[in-house]
C-alpha positions as CSV (number, residue, x, y, z in Angstrom):
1,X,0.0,0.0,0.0
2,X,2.9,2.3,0.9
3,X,4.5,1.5,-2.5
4,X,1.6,2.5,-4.7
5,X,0.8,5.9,-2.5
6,X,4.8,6.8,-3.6
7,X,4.0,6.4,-7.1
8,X,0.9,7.8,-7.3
9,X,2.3,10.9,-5.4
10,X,5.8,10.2,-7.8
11,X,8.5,10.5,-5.0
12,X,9.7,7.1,-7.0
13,X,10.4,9.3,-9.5
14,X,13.0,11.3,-7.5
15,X,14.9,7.8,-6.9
16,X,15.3,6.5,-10.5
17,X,17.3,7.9,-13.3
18,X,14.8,5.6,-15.9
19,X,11.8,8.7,-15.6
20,X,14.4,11.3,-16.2
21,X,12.2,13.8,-14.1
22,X,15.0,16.8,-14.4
23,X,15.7,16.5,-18.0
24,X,11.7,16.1,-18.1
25,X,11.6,19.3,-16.4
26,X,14.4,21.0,-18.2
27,X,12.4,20.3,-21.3
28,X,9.2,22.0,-20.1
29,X,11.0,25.2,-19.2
30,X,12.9,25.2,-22.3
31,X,9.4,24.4,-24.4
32,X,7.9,27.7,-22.7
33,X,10.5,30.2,-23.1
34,X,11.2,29.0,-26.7
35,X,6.9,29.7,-27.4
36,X,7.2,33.2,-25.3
37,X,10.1,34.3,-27.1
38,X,8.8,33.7,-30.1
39,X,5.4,34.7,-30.0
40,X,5.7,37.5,-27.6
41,X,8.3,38.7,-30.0
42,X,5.6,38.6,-32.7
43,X,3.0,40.5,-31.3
44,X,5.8,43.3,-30.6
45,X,5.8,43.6,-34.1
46,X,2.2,43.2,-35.5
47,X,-1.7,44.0,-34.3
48,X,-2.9,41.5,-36.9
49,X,-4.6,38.9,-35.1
50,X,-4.0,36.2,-37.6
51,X,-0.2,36.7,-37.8
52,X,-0.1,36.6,-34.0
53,X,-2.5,33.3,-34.2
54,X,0.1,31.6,-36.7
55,X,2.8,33.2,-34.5
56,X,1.3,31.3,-31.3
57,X,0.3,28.1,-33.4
58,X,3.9,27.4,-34.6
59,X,5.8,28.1,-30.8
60,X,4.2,25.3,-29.8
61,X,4.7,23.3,-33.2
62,X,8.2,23.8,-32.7
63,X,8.0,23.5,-28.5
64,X,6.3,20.0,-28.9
65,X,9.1,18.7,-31.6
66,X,11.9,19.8,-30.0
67,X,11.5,18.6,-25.9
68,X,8.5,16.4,-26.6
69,X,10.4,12.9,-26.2
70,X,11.6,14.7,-22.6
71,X,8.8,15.2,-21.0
72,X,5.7,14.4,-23.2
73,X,5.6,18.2,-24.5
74,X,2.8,19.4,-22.0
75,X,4.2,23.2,-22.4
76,X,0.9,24.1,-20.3
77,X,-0.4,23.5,-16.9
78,X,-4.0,23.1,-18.4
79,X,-2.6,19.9,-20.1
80,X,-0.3,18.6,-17.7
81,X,-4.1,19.0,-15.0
82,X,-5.5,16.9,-17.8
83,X,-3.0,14.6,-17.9
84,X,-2.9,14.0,-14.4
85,X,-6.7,14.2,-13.5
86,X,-6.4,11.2,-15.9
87,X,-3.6,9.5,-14.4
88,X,-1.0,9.5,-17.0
89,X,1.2,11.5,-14.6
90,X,1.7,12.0,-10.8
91,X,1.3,14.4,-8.3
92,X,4.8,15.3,-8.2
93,X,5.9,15.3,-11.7
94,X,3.0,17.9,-12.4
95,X,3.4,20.2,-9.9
96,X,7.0,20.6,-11.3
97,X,5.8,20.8,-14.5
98,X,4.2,23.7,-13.8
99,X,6.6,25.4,-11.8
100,X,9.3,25.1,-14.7
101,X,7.0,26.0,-17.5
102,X,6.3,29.2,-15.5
103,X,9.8,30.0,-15.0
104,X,10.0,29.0,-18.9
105,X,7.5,31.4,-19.9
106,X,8.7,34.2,-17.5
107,X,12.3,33.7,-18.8
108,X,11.5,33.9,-22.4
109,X,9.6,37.0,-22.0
110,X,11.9,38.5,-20.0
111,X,14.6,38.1,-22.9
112,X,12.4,39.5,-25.2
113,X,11.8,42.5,-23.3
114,X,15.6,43.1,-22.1
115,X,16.8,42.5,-26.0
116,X,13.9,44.7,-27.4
117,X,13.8,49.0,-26.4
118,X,10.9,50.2,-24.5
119,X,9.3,52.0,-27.7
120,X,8.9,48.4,-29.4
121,X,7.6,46.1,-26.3
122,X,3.7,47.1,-27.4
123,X,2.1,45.4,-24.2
124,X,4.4,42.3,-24.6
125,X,1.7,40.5,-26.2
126,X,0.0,40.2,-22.6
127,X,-3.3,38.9,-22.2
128,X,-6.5,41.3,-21.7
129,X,-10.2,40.7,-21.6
130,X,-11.7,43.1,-24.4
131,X,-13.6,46.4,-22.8
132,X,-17.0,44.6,-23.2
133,X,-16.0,41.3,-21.9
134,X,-16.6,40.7,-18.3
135,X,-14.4,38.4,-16.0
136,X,-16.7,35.4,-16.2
137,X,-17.3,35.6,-20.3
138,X,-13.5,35.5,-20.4
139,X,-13.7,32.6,-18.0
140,X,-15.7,31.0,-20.2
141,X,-14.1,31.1,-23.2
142,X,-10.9,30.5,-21.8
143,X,-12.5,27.4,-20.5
144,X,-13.5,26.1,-24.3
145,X,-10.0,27.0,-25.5
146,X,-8.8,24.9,-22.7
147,X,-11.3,21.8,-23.5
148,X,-10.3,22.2,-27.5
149,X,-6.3,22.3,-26.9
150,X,-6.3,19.3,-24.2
151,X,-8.9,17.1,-26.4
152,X,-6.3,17.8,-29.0
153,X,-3.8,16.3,-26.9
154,X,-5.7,13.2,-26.1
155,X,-6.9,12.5,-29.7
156,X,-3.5,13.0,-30.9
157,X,-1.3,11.2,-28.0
158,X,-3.9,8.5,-28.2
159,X,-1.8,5.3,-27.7
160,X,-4.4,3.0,-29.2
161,X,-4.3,5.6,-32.3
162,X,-0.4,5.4,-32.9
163,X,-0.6,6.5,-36.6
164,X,-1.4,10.0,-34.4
165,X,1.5,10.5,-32.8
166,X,3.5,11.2,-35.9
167,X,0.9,14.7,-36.3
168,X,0.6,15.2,-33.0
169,X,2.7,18.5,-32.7
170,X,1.5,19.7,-35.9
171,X,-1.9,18.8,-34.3
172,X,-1.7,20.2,-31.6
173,X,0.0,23.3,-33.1
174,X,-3.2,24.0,-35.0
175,X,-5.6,23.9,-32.0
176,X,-3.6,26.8,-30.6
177,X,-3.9,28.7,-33.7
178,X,-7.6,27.5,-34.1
179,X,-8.0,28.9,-30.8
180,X,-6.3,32.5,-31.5
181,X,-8.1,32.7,-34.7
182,X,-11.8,32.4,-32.7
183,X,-11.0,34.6,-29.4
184,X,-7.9,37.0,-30.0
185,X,-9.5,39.9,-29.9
186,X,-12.1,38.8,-26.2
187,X,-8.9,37.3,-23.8
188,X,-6.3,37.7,-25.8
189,X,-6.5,33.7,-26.4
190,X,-4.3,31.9,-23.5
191,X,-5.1,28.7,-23.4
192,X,-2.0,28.6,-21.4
193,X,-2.1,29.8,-17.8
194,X,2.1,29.9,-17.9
195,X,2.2,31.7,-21.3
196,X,0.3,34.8,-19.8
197,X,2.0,34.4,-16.2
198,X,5.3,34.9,-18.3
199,X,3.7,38.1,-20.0
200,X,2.0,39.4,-16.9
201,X,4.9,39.3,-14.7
202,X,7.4,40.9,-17.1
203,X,4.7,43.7,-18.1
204,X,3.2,44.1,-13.9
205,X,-0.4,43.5,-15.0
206,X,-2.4,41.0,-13.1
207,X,-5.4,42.1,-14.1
208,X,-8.3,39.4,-14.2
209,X,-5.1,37.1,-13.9
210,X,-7.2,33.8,-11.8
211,X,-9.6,33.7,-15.5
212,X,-6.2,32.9,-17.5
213,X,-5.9,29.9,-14.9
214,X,-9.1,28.9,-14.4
215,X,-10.5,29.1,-17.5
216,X,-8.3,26.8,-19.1
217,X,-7.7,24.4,-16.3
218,X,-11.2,23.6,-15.8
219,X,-11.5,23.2,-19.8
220,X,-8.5,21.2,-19.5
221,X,-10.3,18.6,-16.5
222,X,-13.4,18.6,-18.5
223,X,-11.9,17.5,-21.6
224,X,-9.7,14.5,-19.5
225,X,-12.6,13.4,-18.2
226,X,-15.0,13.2,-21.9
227,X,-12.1,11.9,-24.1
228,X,-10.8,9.3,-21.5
229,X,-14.8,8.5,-20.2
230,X,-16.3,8.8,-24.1
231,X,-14.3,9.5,-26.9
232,X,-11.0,7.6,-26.1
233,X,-9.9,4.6,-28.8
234,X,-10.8,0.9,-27.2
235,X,-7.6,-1.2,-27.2
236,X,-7.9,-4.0,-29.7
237,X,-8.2,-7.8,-28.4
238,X,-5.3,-9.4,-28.4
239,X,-5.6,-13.1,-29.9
240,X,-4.2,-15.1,-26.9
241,X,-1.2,-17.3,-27.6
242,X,-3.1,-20.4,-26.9
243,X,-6.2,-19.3,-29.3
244,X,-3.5,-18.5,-31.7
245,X,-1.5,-21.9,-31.4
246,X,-5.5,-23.7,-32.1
247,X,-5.8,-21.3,-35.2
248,X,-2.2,-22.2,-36.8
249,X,-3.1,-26.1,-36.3
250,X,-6.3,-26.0,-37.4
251,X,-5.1,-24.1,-40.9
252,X,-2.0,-27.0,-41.1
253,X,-4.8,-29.5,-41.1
254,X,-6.7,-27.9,-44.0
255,X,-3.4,-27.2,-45.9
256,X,-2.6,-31.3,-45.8
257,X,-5.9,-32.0,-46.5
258,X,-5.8,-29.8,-49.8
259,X,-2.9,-31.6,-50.6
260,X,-3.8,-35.1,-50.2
261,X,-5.8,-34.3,-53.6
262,X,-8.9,-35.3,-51.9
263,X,-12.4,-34.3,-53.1
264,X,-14.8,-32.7,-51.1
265,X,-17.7,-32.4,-53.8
């Protein structure tokens, strides 16, 4: 009993070097200040909403590809709550994960902001409800981008789909920009509670901060729950070896038959 309450809380994972927790960890931080480099550096530069979209869509294209073999490329606490509200990951591993994907996403826009003069920061690409959108409209749509990004996840990680995997960060990729392309101009489209901590922190604006973690955590625990509850991919029956053994006989027997030249008419 004692054993499976240490890996369900994942202090196991602090003993072994085979779950490579810190290079795990050093992948989610790298993941999240490659994305707010990136895109924060392109909405310095453009208003367009669709160029920021693309902007957004492709960090985490590239985020995914690059540390995804680490650490599963969660780059986002609303997906590493999914994944562990579905037990793919442990207490431990994801409170880390979130820590280092904040410190990601504050270090990339902090290098951003340092590199770039004053007159070209433009609000750091920060998130902000529109003037007409109250705190709980921004909650919920925060909360459907969460549910479409971590569904996204799920579908495309599926292991009974593995064909998936090889699209996954493309996949994936696309549901952020989907999801810029819909909202940008209501919450700024998060969908990523350590994305806007990074911006928020280097531009001191905390404004209506909780809705950029709410919103898309509970999105993200909803859709755990339907794709592993409903939509997830049963695991094909595996022909026992026995059953198997039977089958491979039984076709011998017909094959000898056939070739005794007997007739069956």
């Amino acid at each position: 009993m004692a054993g499976k309450f240490e890996y369900t809380l994942g202090v196991n994972e602090l003993k072994s070097k085979d779950f490579r927790l810190w290079q795990s960890l050093i992948g989610e931080f790298l993941g999240n200040l490659i994305l707010n480099f990136f895109a924060v550096g392109a909405c310095t530069q453009n208003e367009d909403g669709t160029f920021k979209a693309l902007a957004f869509g492709l960090g985490v294209f590239m985020a995914i590809t690059i540390v995804g073999h680490l650490s599963g490329g969660h780059v986002n606490p609303a997906v590493t709550i999914g994944m562990l509200v579905a037990g793919r990951i442990s207490v431990l591993r994801s409170i880390l994960y979130i820590i280092f994907q904040c410190l990601g996403a504050i270090a990339g826009t902090a290098a951003i902001k340092t590199l770039l003069h004053d007159t070209y920061h433009n609000g750091l690409g920060h998130t902000n409800l529109a003037t007409n959108i109250t705190e709980l409209q921004g909650l919920g749509i925060e909360f459907f981008l969460g549910l479409v990004l971590v569904l996204t996840v799920f579908g495309a990680c599926d292991s009974n789909k593995p064909d998936s995997r090889y699209t996954a960060p493309l996949a994936i990729g696309m549901a952020v920009t989907l999801g810029h392309l819909g909202t940008i101009n209501y919450t700024g489209s998060s969908m990523n509670p350590a994305r806007t901590m990074g911006t928020a922190f280097a531009s001191n604006n905390w404004d209506a901060h909780w809705v950029y973690w709410a919103g898309p955590i509970l999105g993200g625990v909803a859709a755990a729950l339907i794709y592993t509850q409903i939509l997830e991919k049963p695991a094909e029956a595996k022909v026992s070896e026995a059953s198997e053994k039977y089958r491979t006989q039984a076709d011998e027997r017909e094959m000898r038959k056939l070739e005794s030249g007997h007739d069956y008419a």
